[in-house]
Each structure stands twice: as structure tokens, then as C-alpha cells.
N, C-alpha and C positions, 0 to 999 in steps of 0.2 A: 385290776380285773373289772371289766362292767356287770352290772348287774345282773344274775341271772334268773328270772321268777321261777317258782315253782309252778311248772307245767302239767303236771303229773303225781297223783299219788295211789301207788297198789296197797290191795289189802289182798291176802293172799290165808285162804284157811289149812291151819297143820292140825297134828292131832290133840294137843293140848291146850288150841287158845289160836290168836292170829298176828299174823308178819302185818306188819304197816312197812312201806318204804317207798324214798322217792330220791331221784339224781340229778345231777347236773342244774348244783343253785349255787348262786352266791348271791347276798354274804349266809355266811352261815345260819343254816337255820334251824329251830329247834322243832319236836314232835309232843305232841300231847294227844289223851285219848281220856275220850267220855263214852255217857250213854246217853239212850235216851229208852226212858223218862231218865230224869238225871237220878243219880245212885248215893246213898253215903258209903258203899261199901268201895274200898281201896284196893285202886287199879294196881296191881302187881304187873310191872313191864319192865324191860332191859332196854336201854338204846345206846345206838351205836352210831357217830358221825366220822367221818373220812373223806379227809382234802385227797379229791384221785387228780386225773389229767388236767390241765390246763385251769390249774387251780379253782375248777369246782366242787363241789360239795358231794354229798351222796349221806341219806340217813336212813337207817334202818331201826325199826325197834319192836319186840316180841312180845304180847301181852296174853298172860293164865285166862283162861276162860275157865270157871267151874264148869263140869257136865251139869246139864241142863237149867242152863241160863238161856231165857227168854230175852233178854237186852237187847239193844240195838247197841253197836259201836261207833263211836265216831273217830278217827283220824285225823288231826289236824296237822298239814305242816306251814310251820310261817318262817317268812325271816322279816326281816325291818320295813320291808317291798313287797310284799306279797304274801300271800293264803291261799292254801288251796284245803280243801277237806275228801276223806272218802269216807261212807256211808253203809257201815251192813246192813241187810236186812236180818228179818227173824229167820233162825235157822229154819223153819218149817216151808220158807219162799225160797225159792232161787229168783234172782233179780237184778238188778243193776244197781252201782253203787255211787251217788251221786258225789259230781265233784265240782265244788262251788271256787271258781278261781276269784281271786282280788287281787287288782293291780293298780299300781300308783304310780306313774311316771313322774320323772321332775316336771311335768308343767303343773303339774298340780292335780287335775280331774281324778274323780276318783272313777275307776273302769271295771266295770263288771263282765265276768265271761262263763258260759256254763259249757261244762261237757263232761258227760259221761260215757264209763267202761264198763264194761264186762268184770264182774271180780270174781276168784275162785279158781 
């Protein structure tokens, strides 16, 4: 299977905390979630990876938000090729959530790309 970057990553808000998810990557890849300012208190999250069609990838994972948490979230999903991140704002903005791609082809360069979504 050739490689497939991560293109894309939603952050999506439920009622006790928020969905990160992102599809169609290989090789597989893994999710982590910070803050910012950064936190010593311990991210409670579930995650979920699944080989779907044409043997890519697809990751999902659920993180507890306490009620009234001023934090920012961060999202990250990498595989060995690639990074993307998505960005919450404070809950008191509605805004865009930025998503910072990194890409490494075999020539070597390393390749920056920015684009952001709508999240929520």
C-alpha cells in the first residue's frame, strides 16, 4: 500500500468532552491530545484505529473534558510520514481550528502545508 498522509483532522464537540478523528492514512497512525498552556493534569481519552477499504487506516479517539475547563486542545495525528494537528479554541470563541500538515516525501525535503476548517 503507498503511503497515505494525513490530510485531514475533525475535532467535533459532544456533551462530555470531544471526538478527534481522521481517515484514509497509511501506515498506521497513532493520536495524542494536549493543551495549551500545557497541563500536568491526565488526559482521560479512549481510541480507536480500523484498517477499512483498500487498506487504509481510519482513527478515532474520545477525550473527558471537565465542565468548565478553560484549556485549549490540541489533536495530533501522526504516522511515520506525516502530522497533521487540529486546534480548539476557548469555549467562550467560536473559531476555526488550525491544522498544521507535515509532509516528508522520499526525496527528502521536508514540506510544510497549512489549511484550516471549520470545527464543531
Amino acid at each position: 500500500t503507498p503511503p497515505a498522509p494525513v490530510s485531514k483532522v475533525n475535532i467535533t464537540e459532544v456533551d462530555d468532552g470531544l471526538i478527534c478523528s481522521s481517515e484514509g492514512i497509511y501506515p498506521e497512525p497513532e493520536l495524542t491530545w494536549s493543551t495549551v498552556p500545557p497541563s500536568n493534569i491526565i488526559l482521560k481519552s479512549t481510541t480507536m484505529v480500523r484498517l477499512a477499504e483498500q487498506q487504509l487506516y481510519s482513527i478515532s479517539s474520545s477525550l473527558t473534558v471537565s465542565d468548565g475547563s478553560d484549556q485549549v486542545y490540541i489533536c495530533t495525528v501522526r504516522t511515520s510520514r506525516s502530522s497533521m494537528e487540529a486546534v480548539t479554541r476557548e469555549k467562550t470563541k467560536t473559531g476555526l481550528q488550525r491544522c498544521d500538515v507535515f509532509t516528508r516525501p522520499r526525496g527528502g525535503a521536508f514540506h510544510f502545508m497549512l489549511s484550516c476548517v471549520q470545527f464543531g
